[in-house]
N, C-alpha and C positions, 0 to 999 in steps of 0.2 A: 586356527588349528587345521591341517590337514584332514582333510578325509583317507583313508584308506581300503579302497575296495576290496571284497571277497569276492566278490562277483561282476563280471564288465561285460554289458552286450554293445556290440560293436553295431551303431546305424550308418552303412556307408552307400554314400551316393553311387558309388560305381557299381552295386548291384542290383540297379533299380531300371527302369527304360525310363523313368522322368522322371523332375525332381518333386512334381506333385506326386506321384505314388508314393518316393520316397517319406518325405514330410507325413502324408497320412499313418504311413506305418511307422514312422517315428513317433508321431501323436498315439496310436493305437500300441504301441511298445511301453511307450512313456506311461498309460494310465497301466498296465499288467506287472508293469514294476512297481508302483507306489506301496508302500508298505512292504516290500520284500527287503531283509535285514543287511545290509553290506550290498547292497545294490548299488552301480554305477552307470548310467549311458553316456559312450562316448560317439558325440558326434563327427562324421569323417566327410571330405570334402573333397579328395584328393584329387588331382588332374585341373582341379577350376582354376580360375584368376585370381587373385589374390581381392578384385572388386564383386565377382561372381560366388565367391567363397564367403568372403564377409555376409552380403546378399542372403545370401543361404541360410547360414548358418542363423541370421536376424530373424530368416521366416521359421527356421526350426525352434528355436525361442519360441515365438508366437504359436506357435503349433502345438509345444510339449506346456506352455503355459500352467495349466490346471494343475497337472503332474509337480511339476515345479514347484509352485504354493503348496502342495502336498506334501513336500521331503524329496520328493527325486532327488537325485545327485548326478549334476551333469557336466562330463568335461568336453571341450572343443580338442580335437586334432592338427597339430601343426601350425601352430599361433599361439607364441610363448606374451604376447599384450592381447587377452582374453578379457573380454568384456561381457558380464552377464552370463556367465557360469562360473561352477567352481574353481576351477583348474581347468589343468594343460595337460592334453597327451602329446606327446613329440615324434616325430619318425626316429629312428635311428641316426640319420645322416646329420638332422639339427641336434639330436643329442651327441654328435660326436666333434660339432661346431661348437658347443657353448662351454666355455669356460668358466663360468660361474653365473650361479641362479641371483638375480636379484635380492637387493632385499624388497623392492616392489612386488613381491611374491602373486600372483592372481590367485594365490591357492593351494588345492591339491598339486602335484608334477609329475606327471609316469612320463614313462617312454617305453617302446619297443626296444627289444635287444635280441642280438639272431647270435651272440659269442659273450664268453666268458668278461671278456677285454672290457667292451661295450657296458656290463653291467656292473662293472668294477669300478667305472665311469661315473656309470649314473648314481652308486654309492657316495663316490667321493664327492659330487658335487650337492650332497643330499637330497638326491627326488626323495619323492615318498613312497614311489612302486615303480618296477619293470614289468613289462608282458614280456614274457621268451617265447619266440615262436620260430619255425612251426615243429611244436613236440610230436605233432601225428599226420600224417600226410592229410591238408584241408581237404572238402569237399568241393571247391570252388576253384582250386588254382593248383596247376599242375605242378607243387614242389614236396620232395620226399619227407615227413615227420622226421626228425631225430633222434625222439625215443625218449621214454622214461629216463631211463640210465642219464642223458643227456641235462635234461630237466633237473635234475638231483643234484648236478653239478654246474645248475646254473644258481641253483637255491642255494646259500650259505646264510647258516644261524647268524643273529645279529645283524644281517646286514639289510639292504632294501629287500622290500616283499615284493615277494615275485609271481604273478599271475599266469598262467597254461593259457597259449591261446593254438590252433591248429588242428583242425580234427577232430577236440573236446567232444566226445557224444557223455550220457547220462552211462553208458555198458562203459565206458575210457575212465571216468571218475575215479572207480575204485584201485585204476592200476597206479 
């Protein structure tokens, strides 16, 4: 059975200066989430090699360990044959390559979606959740939010659950 997050903290290597600090704060992420309800960490790798990423992602296992025997719930980014977590997160561009999900399922399946189109996709091929970003201009990366209003119309009843990622602060919540 799917997992389906309420909650996804993103651990991504490209905001880190190495990938030992990274790993420690994914260790140190990993245990502050255990026991929080609809909790998900999604590990991200992006820019590596596809032998450098593997790599990585082996020691971040090893690292979120404990957390893991605990409940954590973890999915890998951008590698739809996932070994040793629950699920797949996808980019966008692989969700707009794949034409049907396995029935080798690894699990959980999101993806990112930045349009309507894109999530209309990820419906029909059954993920179990989209992130739509960016609803609010991020604090990291120079691109404009889209807005509430936008978010509303990326969310449709019955269809995949759709996660806010861009900007999210605890004062954004309630809008």
């Amino acid at each position: 059975m799917a997992l389906i997050p309420r909650f996804m903290v993103i651990g991504d290597l490209g905001l880190f200066d190495s990938p030992d600090q990274w790993l420690a704060q994914l260790a140190r992420v990993a245990r502050a989430l255990v026991g929080v309800q609809g909790a998900m960490l999604q590990v991200r790798t992006k820019g590596q090699t596809a032998s450098a990423a593997n790599n990585l992602v082996g020691r971040a296992l090893a690292a979120m360990h404990e957390a893991i025997e605990n409940g954590l719930q973890v999915v890998r980014n951008g590698n739809i044959r996932t070994y040793g977590y629950v699920g797949v997160h996808l980019p966008q561009q692989e969700l707009e390559a794949l034409e049907r999900v396995d029935t080798l399922r690894p699990g959980t399946i999101g993806a990112s979606v930045h349009d309507p189109d894109s999530r209309a996709h990820a419906a029909r091929l059954g993920l179990d959740y989209v992130i739509a970003s960016p609803v609010f201009t991020p604090t990291w990366k120079p691109v404009p939010g889209r807005g509430v209003d936008w978010l509303a119309g990326m969310a449709r009843p019955g269809d995949v659950p759709v996660l806010a990622l861009g900007g999210v602060t605890p004062q954004r919540v309630a809008a």
